[in-house]
C-alpha positions, 0 to 999 in steps of 0.5 A, a space after each residue: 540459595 544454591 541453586 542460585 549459586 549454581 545457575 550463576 556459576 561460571 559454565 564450561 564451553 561444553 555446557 555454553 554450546 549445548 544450552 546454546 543448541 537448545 535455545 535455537 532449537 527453540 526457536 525452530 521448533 517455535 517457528 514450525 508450531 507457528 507455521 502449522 498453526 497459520 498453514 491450518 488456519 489459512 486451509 479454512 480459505 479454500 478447503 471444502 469439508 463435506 461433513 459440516 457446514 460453512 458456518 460450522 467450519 468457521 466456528 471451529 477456526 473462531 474457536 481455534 483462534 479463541 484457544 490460542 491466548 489460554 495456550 499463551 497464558 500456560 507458557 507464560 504463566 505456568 511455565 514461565 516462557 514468555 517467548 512461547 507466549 508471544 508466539 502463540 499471540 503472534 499466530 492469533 495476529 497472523 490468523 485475523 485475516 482469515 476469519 475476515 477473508 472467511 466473513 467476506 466470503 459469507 457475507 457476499 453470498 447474501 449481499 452483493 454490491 455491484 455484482 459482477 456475473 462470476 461463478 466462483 469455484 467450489 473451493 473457495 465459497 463460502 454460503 450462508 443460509 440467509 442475510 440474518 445468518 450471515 450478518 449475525 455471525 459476521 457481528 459475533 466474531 468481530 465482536 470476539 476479534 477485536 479484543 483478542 486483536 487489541 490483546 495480541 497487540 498488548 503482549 507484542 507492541 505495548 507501547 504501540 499497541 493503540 495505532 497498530 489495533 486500529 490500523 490493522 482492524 481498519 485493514 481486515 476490515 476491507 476484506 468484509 466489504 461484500 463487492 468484488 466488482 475489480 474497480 471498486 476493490 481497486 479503490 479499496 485498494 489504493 486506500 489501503 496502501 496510502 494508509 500503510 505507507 503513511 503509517 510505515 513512513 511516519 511511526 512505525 519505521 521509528 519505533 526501535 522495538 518494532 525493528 526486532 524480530 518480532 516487531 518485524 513480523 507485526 509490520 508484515 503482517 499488515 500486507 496480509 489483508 492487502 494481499 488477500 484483497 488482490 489476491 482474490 480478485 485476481 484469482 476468481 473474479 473479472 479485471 478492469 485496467 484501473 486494477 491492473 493500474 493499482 497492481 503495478 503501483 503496488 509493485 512500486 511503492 512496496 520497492 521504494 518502501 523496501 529500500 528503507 531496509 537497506 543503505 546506500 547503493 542498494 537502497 538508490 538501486 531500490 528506489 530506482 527500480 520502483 520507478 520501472 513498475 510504476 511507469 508500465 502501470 501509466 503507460 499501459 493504461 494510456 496505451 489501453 485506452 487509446 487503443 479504445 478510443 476512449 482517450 483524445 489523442 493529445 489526452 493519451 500522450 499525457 495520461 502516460 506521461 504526466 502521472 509519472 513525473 508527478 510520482 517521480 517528483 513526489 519521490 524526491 520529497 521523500 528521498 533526500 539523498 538521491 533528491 536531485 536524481 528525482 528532480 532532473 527526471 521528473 522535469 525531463 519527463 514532463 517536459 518531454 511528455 509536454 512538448 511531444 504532445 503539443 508537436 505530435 498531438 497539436 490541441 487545446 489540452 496539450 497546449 495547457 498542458 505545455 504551458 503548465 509544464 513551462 510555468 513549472 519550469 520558470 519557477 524552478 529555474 528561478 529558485 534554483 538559479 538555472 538560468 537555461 532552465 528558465 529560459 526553456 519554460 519562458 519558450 515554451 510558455 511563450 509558444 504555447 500560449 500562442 497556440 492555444 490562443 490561436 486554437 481557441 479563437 480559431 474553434 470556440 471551446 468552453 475547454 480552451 477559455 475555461 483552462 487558460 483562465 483557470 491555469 492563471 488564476 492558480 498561477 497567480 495564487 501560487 504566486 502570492 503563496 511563494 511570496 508569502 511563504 519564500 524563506 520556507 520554501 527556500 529552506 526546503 530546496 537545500 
């Protein structure tokens, strides 16, 4: 009871400072132990050691790894430290994309999908002695790691600890796919980031205690396993533009998330400037591919333009407070791209796409009473449909019929679905 007595007793200022020292001191050295533990861990990626074996190396870092929730166990057990604990299990968390980057790397030297002629660096192979050794030492450790993950996650975000397992196993997971072919890991890629973003946007951003310190470093480690996958490709193996397109859209999408951090101006500055990356990515491809031959003309002007008026018009969605910003430079750039198109390029598939961007216009005009902007669309309906019937009487195309006909057939759908659905929309666009 007294010493009770004495740890509730008022402390004098001297004593507030020095307990005050001591407990950020805890913290910084925390923050160093756990920066040695993922810095050895991560070692295991590129350092070579010439008295084991791969496999060897390896089940030293998966013991490492196993160590580490028993160490947890003492803090908060034996010693009544929780803090040390949850540090302890966040480096284990930390550490999960390295044992996947190391079984990527072993299963590929056994299997190799869509294999590409590359010979890797010294530093950075990692070789199995056959296809059974590699499979059954990738099944071992996963069969180990779940659990362990699943763990961490308890201790770190309890009540979320379901979605984060399965997000961030589904995410290392990619680094064992065994293709280092730069389009594929650029689908890999671009899936990866929509199932991010999805779970940023809708849960994770909403859960206050995945805002404190710790919940912040739960959701960045998540850029871990995407950050091995590019980061590797680029590195060791050979590029394509797809992924070159899907690096620049990385670029854009991590400034719009990274706007969410802050508020007004700087959040607008943000979001804005993820626009730039975005469209160097289109441009450059379009540009790429023209400068091929693999593109039509008219093709090439729409390729650069048309992706970034749909991505601009899908950040108004997202951004209500900046909405009518996104709105006005979504419509100006495809109608520019449209009608630059059709005046430079003259052709069927520009002639679409004008009368496309045209019915677009109408339907905004209308909901939005701009009646100049409805006017534009009916121009620009008008004209090219004009010349695309010319064109298409003139030279006989499945292309010209067939897009004329499907391009009704939407508008007519559309059409019945705005009916039905009116006050909705309508609701919406406040």
């Amino acid at each position: 009871m007294n010493k009770v007595l004495t740890y509730l007793a008022p402390r004098s200022p001297s004593d507030v400072r020095v307990a005050d020292r001591a407990v950020l001191l805890s913290r910084i050295l925390r923050g160093i132990g756990a920066i040695a533990l993922v810095g050895s861990a991560a070692t295991f990626l590129v350092q070579r050691w010439g008295v084991a074996s791969d496999i060897q190396r390896y089940l030293g870092l998966l013991g490492l790894t196993v160590a580490l929730p028993f160490l947890a166990f003492i803090c908060g057990i034996g010693l009544k430290e929780g803090r040390g604990a949850r540090v302890f299990m966040g480096s284990l968390l930390s550490i999960i994309p390295v044992h996947f980057g190391v079984l990527g790397g072993l299963l590929y030297s056994q299997f190799q999908w869509f294999s590409t002629v590359q010979t890797t660096p010294a530093y950075a192979l990692w070789e199995a002695t056959g296809p059974f050794s590699a499979a059954a030492i990738a099944l071992g450790a996963v069969v180990v790691l779940i659990p362990l993950t699943i763990i961490s996650f308890v201790v770190m975000a309890r009540p979320q600890f379901k979605i984060l397992s399965l997000v961030y196993l589904g995410a290392n997971g990619l680094l064992l796919v065994p293709t280092r072919h730069a389009t594929v890991i650029a689908g890999l890629a671009t899936a990866l980031i929509a199932v991010l973003l999805l779970a940023e946007l809708r849960v994770f951003r909403h859960k206050p205690n995945l805002s404190t310190t710790e919940g912040i470093w739960v959701r960045v480690l998540f850029l871990a396993p995407l950050t091995i996958l590019l980061v590797r490709q680029i590195h060791l193996y050979p590029l394509t533009p797809l992924f070159g397109l899907v690096l620049w859209s990385c670029l854009a999408i991590g400034l719009f998330v990274a706007g969410s951090a802050f508020e007004n101006t700087p959040r607008k500055i943000l979001r804005r400037i993820s626009l730039l990356p975005f469209a160097i990515a289109w441009c450059s491809l379009a540009l790429l591919l023209g400068l091929e031959k693999s593109l039509h003309e008219g093709a090439f002007v729409l390729v650069a333009g048309i992706p970034i008026a749909l991505f601009t018009g899908g950040l108004s969605l997202l951004e209500q407070r900046d909405r009518s910003f996104y709105r006005t430079l979504a419509g100006a750039v495809a109608g520019l791209t449209a009608a630059i198109g059709l005046l430079v390029f003259p052709c069927a598939t520009t002639s679409l796409s004008c009368i496309t961007v045209g019915v677009i216009y109408v339907a905004a005009g209308f909901l939005h009473h701009r009646w100049w902007l409805l006017g534009i669309g009916l121009v620009g309906v008008l004209g090219a449909s004009i010349f695309h019937i010319q064109a298409s009487v003139e030279a006989f195309q499945w292309s010209g019929w067939g897009g004329l006909a499907a391009l009704g057939i939407s508008v007519i759908v559309a059409a019945s679905v705005l009916e039905r659905f009116y006050a909705r929309v309508a609701s919406q666009q406040k």
